[in-house]
Each structure stands twice: as C-alpha cells, then as structure tokens.
N, C-alpha and C positions, 0 to 999 in steps of 0.2 A: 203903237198898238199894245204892248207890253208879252211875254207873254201866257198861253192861255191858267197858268195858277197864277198868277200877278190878277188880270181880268177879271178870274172868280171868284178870288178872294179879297182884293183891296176894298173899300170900302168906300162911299162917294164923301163921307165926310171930310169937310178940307183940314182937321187937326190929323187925318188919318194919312193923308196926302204927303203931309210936312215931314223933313228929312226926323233922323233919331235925335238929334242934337237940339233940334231948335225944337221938340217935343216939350212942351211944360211938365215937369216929374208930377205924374199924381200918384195918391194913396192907389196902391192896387184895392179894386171891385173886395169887400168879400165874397167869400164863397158860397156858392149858391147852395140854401138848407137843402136837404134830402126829406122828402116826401115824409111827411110824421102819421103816425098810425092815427085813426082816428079815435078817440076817447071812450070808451068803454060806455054804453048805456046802461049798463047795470053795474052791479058791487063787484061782480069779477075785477082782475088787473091783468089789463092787458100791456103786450111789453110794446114800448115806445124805441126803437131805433135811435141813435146818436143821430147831430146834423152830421152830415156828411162833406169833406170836401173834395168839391168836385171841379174840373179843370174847364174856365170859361171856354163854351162851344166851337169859335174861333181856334182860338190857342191847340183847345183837344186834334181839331180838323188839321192845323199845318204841325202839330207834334206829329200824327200817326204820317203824314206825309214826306217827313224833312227825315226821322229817324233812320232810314236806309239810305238817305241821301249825304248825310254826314259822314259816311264813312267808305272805305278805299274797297272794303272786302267785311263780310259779315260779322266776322270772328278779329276784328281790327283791334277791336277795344274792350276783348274779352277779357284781358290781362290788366286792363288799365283803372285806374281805382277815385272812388268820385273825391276821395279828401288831398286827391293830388294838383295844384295850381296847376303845372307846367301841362295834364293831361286836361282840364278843364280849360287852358287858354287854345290849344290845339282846338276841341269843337267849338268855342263862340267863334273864333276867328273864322273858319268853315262856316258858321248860322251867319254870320253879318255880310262874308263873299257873298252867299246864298242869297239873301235877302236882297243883298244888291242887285245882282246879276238882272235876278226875278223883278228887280223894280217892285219890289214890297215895302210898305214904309208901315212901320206898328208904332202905335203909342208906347209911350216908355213903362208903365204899368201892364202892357201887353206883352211886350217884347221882353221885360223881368221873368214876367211867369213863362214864357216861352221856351227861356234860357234853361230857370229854372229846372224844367219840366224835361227838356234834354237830355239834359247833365244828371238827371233822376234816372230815365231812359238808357242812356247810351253806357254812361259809366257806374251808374248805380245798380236798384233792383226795383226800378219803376216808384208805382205806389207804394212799394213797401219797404221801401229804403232805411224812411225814419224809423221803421218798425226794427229793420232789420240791425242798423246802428246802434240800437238802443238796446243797452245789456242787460236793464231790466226785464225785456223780455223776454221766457225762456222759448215761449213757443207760437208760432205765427198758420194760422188757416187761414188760408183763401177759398172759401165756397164759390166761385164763381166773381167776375170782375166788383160784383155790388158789394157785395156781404166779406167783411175780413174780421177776424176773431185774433186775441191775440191771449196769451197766459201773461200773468204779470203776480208774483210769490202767490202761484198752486191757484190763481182764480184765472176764469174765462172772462172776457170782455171784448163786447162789438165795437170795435174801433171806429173813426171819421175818414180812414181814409177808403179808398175804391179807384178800380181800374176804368179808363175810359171804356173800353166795350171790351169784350173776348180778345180781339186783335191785340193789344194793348199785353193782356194777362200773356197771352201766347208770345207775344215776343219777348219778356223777361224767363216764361219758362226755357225756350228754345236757346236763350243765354247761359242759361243755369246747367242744362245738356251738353250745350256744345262744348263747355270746357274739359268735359270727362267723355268727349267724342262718342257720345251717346246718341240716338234716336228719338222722339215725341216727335210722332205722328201720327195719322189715320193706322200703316201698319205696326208701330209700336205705340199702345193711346197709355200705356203707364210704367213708369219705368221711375227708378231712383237715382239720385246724385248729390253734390252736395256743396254747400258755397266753400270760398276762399278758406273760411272762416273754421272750416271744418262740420259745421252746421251740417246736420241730415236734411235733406227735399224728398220728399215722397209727389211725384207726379201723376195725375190724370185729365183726360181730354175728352170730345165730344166723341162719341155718341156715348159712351159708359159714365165719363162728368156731366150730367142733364144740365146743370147750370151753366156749365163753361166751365174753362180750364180750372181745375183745383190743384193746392198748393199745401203741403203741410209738412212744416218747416219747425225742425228740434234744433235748440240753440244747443250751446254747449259753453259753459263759464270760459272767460279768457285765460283766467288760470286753472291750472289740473287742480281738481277738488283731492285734498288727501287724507287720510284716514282721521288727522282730527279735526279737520274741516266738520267729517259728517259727526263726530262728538260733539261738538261745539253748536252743530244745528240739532243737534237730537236725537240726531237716526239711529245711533244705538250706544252702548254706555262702552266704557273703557275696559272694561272686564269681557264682555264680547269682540273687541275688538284684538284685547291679548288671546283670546281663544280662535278667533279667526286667522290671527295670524300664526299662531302657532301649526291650524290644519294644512294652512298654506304650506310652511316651511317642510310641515312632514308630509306633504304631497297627497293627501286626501284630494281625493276627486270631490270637485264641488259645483252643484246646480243651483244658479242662479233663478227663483221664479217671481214671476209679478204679471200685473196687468201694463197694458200699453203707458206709458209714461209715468210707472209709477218709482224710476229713478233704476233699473236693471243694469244700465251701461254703464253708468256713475257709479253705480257700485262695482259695479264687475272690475271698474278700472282701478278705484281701490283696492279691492281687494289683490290686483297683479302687482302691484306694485310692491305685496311681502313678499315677490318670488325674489330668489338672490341673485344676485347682477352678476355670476357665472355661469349662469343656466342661457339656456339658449330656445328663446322662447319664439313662436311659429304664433300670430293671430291670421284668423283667417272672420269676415264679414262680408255682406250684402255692400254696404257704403261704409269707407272704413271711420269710425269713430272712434276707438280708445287711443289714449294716450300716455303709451307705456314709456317709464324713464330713464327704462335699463337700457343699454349698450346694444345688445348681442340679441335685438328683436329683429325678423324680418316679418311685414306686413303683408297681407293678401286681401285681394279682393276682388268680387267674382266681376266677367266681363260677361256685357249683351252679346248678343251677333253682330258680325260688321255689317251693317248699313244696304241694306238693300238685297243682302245674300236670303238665297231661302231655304238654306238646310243646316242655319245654324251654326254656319261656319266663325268662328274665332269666341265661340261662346263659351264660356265656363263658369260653373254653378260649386255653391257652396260644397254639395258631394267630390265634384271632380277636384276643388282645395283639399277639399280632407285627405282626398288619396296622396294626393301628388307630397301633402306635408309629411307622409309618413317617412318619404323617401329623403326629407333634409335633414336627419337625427335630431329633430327636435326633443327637447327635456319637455317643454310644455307645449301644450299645443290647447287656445285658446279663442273661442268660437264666440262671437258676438251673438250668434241667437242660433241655437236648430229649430227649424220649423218645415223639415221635410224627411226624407229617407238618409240624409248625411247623419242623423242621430245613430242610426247604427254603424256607421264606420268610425262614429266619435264614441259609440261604447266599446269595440272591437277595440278603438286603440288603448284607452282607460284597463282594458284587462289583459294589453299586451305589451307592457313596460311604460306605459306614457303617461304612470301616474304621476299625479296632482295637475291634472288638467283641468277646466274652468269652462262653461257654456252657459247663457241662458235660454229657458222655455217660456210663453206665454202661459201661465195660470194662476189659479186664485187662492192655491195653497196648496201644501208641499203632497199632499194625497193625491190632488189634483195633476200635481207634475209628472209624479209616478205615470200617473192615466194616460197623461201627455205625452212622453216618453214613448210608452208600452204604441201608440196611436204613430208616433212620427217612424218607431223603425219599421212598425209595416205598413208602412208608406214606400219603401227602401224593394216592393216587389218581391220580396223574400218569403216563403209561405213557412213562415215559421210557427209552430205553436206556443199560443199563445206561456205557457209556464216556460217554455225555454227564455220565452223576451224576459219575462220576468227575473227568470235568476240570469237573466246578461246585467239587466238595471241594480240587482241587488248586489253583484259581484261586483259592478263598475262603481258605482256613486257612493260615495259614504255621507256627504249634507248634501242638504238642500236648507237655503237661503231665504225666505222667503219677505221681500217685499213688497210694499202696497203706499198707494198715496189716499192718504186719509180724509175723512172731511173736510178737513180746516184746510185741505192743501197741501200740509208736510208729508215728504214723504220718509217714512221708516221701515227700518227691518223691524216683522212684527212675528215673527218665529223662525227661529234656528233648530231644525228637523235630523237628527241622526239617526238615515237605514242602518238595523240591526242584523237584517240577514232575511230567511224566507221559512216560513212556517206554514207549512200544505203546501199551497197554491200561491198563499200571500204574501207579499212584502210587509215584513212588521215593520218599525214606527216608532220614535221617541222624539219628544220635543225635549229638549233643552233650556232654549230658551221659550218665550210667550209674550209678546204687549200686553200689558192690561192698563186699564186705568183705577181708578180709585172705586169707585161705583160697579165698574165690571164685574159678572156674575157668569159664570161660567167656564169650561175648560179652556174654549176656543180664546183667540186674539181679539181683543178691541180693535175698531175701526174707527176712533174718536180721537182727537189730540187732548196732549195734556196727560199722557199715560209714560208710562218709562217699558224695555224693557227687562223681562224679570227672570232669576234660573226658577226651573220646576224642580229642584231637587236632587234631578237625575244626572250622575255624572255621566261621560262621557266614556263609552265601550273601545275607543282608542286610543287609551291615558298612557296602555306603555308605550304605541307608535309617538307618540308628543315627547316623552320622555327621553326618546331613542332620540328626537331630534334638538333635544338639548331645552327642552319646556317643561317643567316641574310647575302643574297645575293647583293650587291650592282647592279644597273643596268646599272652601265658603264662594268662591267665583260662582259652584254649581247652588248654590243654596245652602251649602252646609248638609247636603245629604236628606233633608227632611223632603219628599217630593209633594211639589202641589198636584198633582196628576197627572194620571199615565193616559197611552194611549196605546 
C-alpha cells in the first residue's frame, strides 16, 4: 500500500513509477512565467514584472514537506554552509534514504530540482541564496514570498526569483534568528540579526508585514572598504580626507548624518580606522557591523529578551551599552547609529573625557542632525530645557559628516559642517566643505553625480587642536581663504 505521502504524491505515470536510475535524464521543465501585467490601453507605461522562477508545484509540495524531515534537530544545519561537498552529501543521502523508505520514485529532472531546492533550503538562504552569494549585490528586499528587489551599483531591480508561499519565507527567516538565538514570532513580529557574512537582516512578520514575511538585507563588501577605497570611487577628494583624519587623530567629536543607505556605516568605518592602534576603542550597535582593524577593540551589541520571558529579562538596549562602556576606560567609544535617548549619555560622555568619539544619526543635513540630536536626548525622559540640550550638543560635537546617495546611485560626503559654538539660543554653523557640481547654483550641496567636493573658503576653528596633534594644515586644502559662502 505504500505509505500515506508515497499514495498522495506518486503519480500513476509509469516513467514516474520507474527506479532513479533506469529514469531517462531529461532537460528540466522551464520555469513557469509569472503572471505579466496586462499592456497599458492608453500612452501611460505601465511596469511589467520580470518572469518569475518559480519551483514546479510537485517539487514546491515535498520541498516544504521533506525540509523538517532532513534533519536530526532544527538548528542542525545552522552552521553548516551550502558551498560545502561533504555538508551537501550528508542531506541528498538523507533525501534519497527518504525517498526510498517512502517508496517515492521522481523523475530525474524532478528529483534535480528537488535536491536542488534543499540544499537552497536547508543549507542556504532559500530563494535568495543566488541573491545573497552574489557580491554584486549590496542589498536584498523581500516584500513578501512574490516580490524580491535587489540593489545592484546604487539601482533597484525586481528580481525572478520568489518564495514558495509565506511558509517558505518564514523558514529561511527563523534560520537567520536562530543563529543569534533570537525570537520571530507572533510575540516578537520584528526584530534584527544578521548573516554569517556579517550582512545586516532587518525582520517583519504578519499581521504588521501585510504581505508576509519581509526581509531587508544590507550586504557589506568582502573586503573592508578603506579610506582610498572611498577616493578612488569618489566619495570625497584627498584633501578631505587628510583633514578627516587629522580631526580623528585630535579627537574631535564627530556625527556621522545621512539617510537610510546612503553609505553611514561604510564611512563610519573609515573613518575608525584613523584612530591609533593604542587607543582602546569600545563600539557598541543594534547588529554589529563595523569592522574595526585595530587590536584593542571590544565589540557590543544589544540583546532581545530571552524567549518567552515577559519582563524583559536578559534584555539590553543600546542606552544600557552606553552606560556599562563608561565603566571599561574606554579612549573611544563608537556608536553605530543613536536613535533614541542613549544620544544623551553619548553627549554626557563626549563632554566628560571620551573625546574623539564617533556616532551616526538619520538626517538630511548637518542643521537637520542638530534637530535630530536636540529630538533623541529628550527621548532619554529627562525634562530638560530645551537651550540646555543645545549647549550639551554644542559643547560635545565639533563636525558633523554629512552623507547622502545621489541620483546616479553614488554615494558621497556632500558637506563637511563645523559647530562653532552657541550664539542666543542657536547653534552657529560652518560648512567647510560642500558638493557642487558644475551647473550648481546655489549655497546648499548638489544632489546630482558628476560634482566633486569643494572647500568654501573657511578654515577650520580647530587649526591649533590639529596642530597640537602634529597636522600643519595648509590653507589652500580650505580654498585658499577666499570663502564661497557662509552660513
């Protein structure tokens, strides 16, 4: 009688019947297109979807079935890596006992994609595997199992590939958790972690994911990008980067600002890397991504709650790092992004020996950060007035950095902003540097490729601190003194 998965699934055809061996090898099926948008009755353009490939119905139905069944314990083959023979002979030899057991016989073009689709499954990262192997891509979205988006140099594109259903998507995320013994569930529906690879994952789940589980995944180059790396692509000229490093060495406090992917971490990590390899540098992040090259780093990074606890037991949040770093004499202390109330215990430290610290904020230019700043420490429950925050940020920060990814895709530093101090109420203001391009009109930065950036004239109000740490700044680096405009 066979049984009852052998039953529902073998097929009455008698090539389907016949052992694997005595199967005549066919060309596998292609793939089945994906539904094309219908053609626009009028002059509008409507967008047309890629074909899609999608895993023949069969296969799909004993893939989501066999995947649990391969293995000894869930977290079996968390470690285990799909470009490895001897870890890929272990599952087919497990799929082929299976199959027998079952008394399943597949065609040899069925049973390829079968394998394939496994070993994509178990050892890989499902559908998105090739996505994820492939270093041309920096950055991978999963809107839900249909739709996947991928970045490829600064453009978006709807890729062919797609998850069999939700289940499918859910079990590659639940993989990607359980290594950094994380949560994704109904009680935790988003949460972050991050591949082998060091790759950032940003996770969400139904009911707050309406499409199904989403996936948005920041690659990171296999080698550390380093300061003439970003020369050589453009991001900012040599002379900026003698003057960045020089702020570094003399321990200017420095904010990192941009929008979401517009290259913040990548620089940040440049920029650590002019700290001197006797300093004793503290990074603390969300999912840890820099990749500092000095010695005498120790890394942090915040924890969920354990698993099913409901008062937050074993939790720790980017504030409760900040505090705890104060207590390992850290020389630097180095913040992958503030975006809550730890920005005032990151300005408290900046103004209480821990200069030449490093953080980024989300905004869209250095006025902006200020706002941003001023916004995250009273976030921090402290009922501070508001001029107080302001001379904490004026007393703590001396640049802010500001990045952005451009039209064309590149991403550059497109103003280099030096706080001068506090005049009323205000925090004053100097650009340094400024993107422009050729055609550019006006004070502000271009947002267009094809621009360099340029000094405004104005030197720098901490030439003796630079001096003091052994940098004798020429004033043609600033323009030669002539300013193109103040602020």
């Amino acid at each position: 009688m066979g049984s009852p998965l052998s039953r529902r699934l073998n097929k009455p055809a008698e090539e389907a019947r016949r052992p694997l061996a005595e199967v005549r090898p066919l060309e596998a099926p292609p793939p089945a297109p994906a539904p094309v948008a219908e053609k626009p009755t009028d002059d509008t353009h409507a967008y047309i979807p890629p074909p899609k490939r999608r895993t023949t119905p069969r296969v799909a139905d004993l893939r989501r079935q066999l995947r649990p069944k391969l293995l000894a314990a869930p977290n079996e083959a968390d470690e285990w890596r799909r470009d490895n023979a001897e870890h890929q002979k272990i599952i087919v030899d497990r799929l082929n006992v299976f199959l027998q057991r079952a008394n399943l016989q597949l065609p040899k073009p069925e049973f390829d994609e079968l394998r394939e689709a496994l070993l994509d499954d178990i050892l890989g990262w499902g559908a998105i595997d090739p996505l994820v192997r492939d270093r041309s891509y920096s950055e991978i979205m999963v809107n839900g199992p249909e739709i996947i988006f991928a970045e490829k140099k600064g453009k978006l594109i709807e890729t062919e590939y797609v998850f069999d259903d939700d289940d499918h998507a859910d079990w590659i995320a639940q993989k990607i958790v359980r290594r950094m013994m994380r949560s994704f569930s109904r009680e935790q529906p988003m949460t972050d972690a991050r591949l082998p690879d060091g790759s950032r994952v940003h996770l969400i789940r139904k009911p707050s994911a309406l499409q199904g589980t989403t996936m948005t995944i920041r690659k990171f180059p296999d080698k550390v990008l380093t300061v003439q790396d970003l020369i050589r692509f453009g991001s900012f000229t040599q002379d900026v980067a003698d003057f960045l490093q020089a702020c570094i060495v003399a321990r200017l406090n420095i904010v990192v600002a941009g929008g979401t992917g517009s290259g913040k971490t990548t620089l940040l990590n440049v920029l650590s890397s002019f700290i001197p390899d006797d300093e004793r540098i503290v990074t603390i992040e969300d999912a840890a991504e820099l990749q500092l090259t000095q010695r005498h780093v120790v890394r942090l990074e915040t924890a969920p709650p354990i698993p099913g606890s409901k008062d937050g037991t074993g939790q720790l949040v980017i504030r409760d790092l900040v505090k705890g770093s104060l207590r390992m004499r850290p020389d630097r202390i180095v913040i992958g992004e503030c975006r809550g109330g730890e920005a005032l215990d990151m300005l408290q430290a900046m103004n209480t020996g821990h200069d030449g610290s490093l953080t980024t904020v989300h905004a869209n230019s250095p006025r902006d950060a200020i706002a941003r700043l001023e916004t995250l420490v009273l976030m921090a429950g402290m009922d501070l007035p508001i001029g107080v925050v302001r001379r904490q940020i004026a007393s703590a920060v001396q640049l802010i950095v500001q990045q952005a990814r451009l039209k064309d895709g590149s991403r550059k530093i497109i103003q280099v902003t030096e706080i001068q101090g506090m005049e009323g109420d205000s925090i004053t203001m100097q650009d340094l540097f400024v993107y422009k391009t050729p055609d550019h009109k006006g004070a502000g930065p271009s947002h267009v490729g094809g621009g360099t950036l340029q000094p405004t004239g104005y030197r720098t109000k901490f030439g003796e601190r630079l001096e003091q740490a052994g940098f004798k700044l020429s004033g043609k680096m600033f323009g030669g003194g002539v300013p193109n405009g103040a602020k």
